[in-house]
ROFIDREN-573453 format. One record per residue (C-alpha): x, y, z; residue number from 1; residue in three letters. Coordinates in nm, 4 decimals. Example, Ala and Ser with C-alpha at 12.3 -4.5 7.8 and 13.67 -1.06 7.14 Angstrom:
% residues 2
c1|c2|c3|i|aa
1.2300|-0.4500|0.7800|1|ALA
1.3670|-0.1060|0.7140|2|SER
% end
This chain:
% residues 117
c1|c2|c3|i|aa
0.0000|0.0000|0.0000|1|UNK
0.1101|0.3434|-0.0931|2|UNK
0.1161|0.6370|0.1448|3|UNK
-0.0557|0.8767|0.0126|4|UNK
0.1693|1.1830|0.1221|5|UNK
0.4717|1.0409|-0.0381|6|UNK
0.3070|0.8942|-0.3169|7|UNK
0.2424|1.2719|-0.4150|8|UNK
0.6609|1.3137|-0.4073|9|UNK
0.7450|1.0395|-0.6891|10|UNK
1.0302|1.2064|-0.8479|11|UNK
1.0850|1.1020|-1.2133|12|UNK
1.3344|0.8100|-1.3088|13|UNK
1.3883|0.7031|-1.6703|14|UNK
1.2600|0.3364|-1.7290|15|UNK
1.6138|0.1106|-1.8351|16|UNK
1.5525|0.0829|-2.1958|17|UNK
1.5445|0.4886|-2.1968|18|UNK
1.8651|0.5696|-2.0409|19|UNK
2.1357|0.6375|-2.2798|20|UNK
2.5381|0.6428|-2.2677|21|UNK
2.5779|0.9920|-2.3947|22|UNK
2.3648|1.1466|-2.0567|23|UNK
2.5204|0.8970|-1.8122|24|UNK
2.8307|0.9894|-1.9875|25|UNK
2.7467|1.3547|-1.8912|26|UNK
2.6757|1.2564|-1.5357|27|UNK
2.9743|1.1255|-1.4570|28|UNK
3.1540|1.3941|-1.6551|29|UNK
3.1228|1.6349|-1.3081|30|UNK
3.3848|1.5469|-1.0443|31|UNK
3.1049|1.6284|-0.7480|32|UNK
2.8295|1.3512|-0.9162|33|UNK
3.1496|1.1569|-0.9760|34|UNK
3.2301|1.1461|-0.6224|35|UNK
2.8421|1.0577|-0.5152|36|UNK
2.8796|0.7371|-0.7334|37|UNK
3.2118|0.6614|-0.5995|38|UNK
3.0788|0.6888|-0.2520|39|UNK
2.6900|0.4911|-0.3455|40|UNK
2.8991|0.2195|-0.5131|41|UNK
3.1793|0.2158|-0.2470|42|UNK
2.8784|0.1935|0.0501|43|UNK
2.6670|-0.0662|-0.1563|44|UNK
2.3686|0.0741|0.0183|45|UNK
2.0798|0.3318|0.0164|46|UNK
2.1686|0.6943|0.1341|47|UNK
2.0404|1.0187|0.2299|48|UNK
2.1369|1.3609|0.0261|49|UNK
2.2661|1.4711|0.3925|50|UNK
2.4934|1.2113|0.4106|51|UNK
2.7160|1.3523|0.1216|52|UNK
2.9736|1.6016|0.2104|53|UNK
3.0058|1.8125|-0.0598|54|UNK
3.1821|2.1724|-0.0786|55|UNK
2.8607|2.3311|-0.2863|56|UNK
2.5444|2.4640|-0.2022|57|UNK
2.2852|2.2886|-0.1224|58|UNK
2.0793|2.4169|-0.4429|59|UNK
2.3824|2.2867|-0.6463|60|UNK
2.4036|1.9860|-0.4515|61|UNK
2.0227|1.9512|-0.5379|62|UNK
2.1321|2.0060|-0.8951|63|UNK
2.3746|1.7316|-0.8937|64|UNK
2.0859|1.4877|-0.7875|65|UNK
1.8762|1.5767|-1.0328|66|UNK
2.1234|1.5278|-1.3183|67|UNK
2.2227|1.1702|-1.1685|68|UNK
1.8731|1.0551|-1.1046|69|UNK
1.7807|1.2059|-1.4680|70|UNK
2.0708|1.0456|-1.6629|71|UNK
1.9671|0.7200|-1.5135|72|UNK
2.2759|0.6858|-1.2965|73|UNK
2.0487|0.6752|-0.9594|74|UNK
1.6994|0.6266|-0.8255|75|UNK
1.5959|0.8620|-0.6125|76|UNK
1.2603|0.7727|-0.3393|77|UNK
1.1232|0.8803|-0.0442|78|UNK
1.1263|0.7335|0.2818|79|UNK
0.8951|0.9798|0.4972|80|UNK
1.0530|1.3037|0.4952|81|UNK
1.3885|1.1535|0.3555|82|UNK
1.5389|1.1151|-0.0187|83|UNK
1.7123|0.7841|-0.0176|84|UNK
1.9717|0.7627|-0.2681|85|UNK
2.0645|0.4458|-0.4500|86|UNK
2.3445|0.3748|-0.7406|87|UNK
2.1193|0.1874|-1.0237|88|UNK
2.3817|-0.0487|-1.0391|89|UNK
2.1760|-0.3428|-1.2644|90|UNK
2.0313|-0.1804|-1.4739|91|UNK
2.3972|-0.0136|-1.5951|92|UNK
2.5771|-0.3397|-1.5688|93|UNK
2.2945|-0.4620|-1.8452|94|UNK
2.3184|-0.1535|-2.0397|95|UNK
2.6821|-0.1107|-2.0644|96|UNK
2.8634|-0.4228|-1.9311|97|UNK
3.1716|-0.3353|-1.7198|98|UNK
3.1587|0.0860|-1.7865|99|UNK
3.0362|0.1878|-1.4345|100|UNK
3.3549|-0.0482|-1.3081|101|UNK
3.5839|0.0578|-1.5192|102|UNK
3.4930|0.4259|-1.4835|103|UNK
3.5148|0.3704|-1.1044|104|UNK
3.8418|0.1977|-1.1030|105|UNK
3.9822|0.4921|-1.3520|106|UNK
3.8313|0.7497|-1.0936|107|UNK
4.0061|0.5596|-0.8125|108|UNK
4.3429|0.5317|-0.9680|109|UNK
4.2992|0.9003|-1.0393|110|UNK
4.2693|1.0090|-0.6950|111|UNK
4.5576|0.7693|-0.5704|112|UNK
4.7624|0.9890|-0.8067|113|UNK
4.6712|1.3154|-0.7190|114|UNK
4.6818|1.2581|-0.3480|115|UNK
4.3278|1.2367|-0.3306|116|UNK
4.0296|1.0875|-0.1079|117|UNK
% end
C-alpha cells in the first residue's frame, strides 16, 4: 500500500531501456556527481542527500541529484521526509557491461595519483 503523502513526491526516473550512454556519460563527466557514485557504489547501500559532504550549495548539490537521477545513474525515493539515494547499479551493468567499473576503477586510480580521497 502506498502512502498517500509520499506517493504525491514520486520524483521522475527514466525506465532502463530509456537511459542512454551519452547522458550517463554527462553525469559522470562532473567530479562532485562523480564522487556521489564513488561513494553509493563504495557503501553498496541506500543513502540520504545529507549524508554527502560536498563543498557546494545545497541548491547545487540539489542540482547534482537531479542530473544523476535524470541520466539514469540513480533512483531517487522517499522514505517519509527523507530522499534515499541508490546507485542503479543493474540496470547499468545490463546496459553497458563493465563501464560503471571501469569508470570507477579509472576514478580511483585518479585520486591515488593526485593525493586524493
Amino acid at each position: 500500500m502506498t502512502d498517500t503523502a509520499t506517493a504525491g513526491r514520486a520524483l521522475p526516473h527514466p525506465e532502463r531501456q530509456q537511459i542512454r550512454l551519452e547522458a550517463v556519460l554527462h553525469a559522470l563527466s562532473d567530479p562532485m556527481r562523480l564522487q556521489i557514485v564513488r561513494e553509493l557504489a563504495a557503501r553498496e547501500a541506500e543513502l540520504t542527500c545529507s549524508q554527502f559532504e560536498l563543498p557546494v550549495t545545497k541548491s547545487t548539490t540539489t542540482h547534482h541529484f537531479r542530473v544523476l537521477r535524470e541520466s539514469g545513474v540513480i533512483r531517487q525515493i522517499y522514505r517519509g521526509t527523507a530522499k534515499m539515494n541508490a546507485l542503479r547499479r543493474d540496470d547499468l551493468d545490463v546496459l553497458f557491461p563493465g563501464l560503471l567499473d571501469s569508470l570507477l576503477a579509472a576514478a580511483d586510480r585518479q585520486s591515488a595519483r593526485l593525493g586524493g580521497a
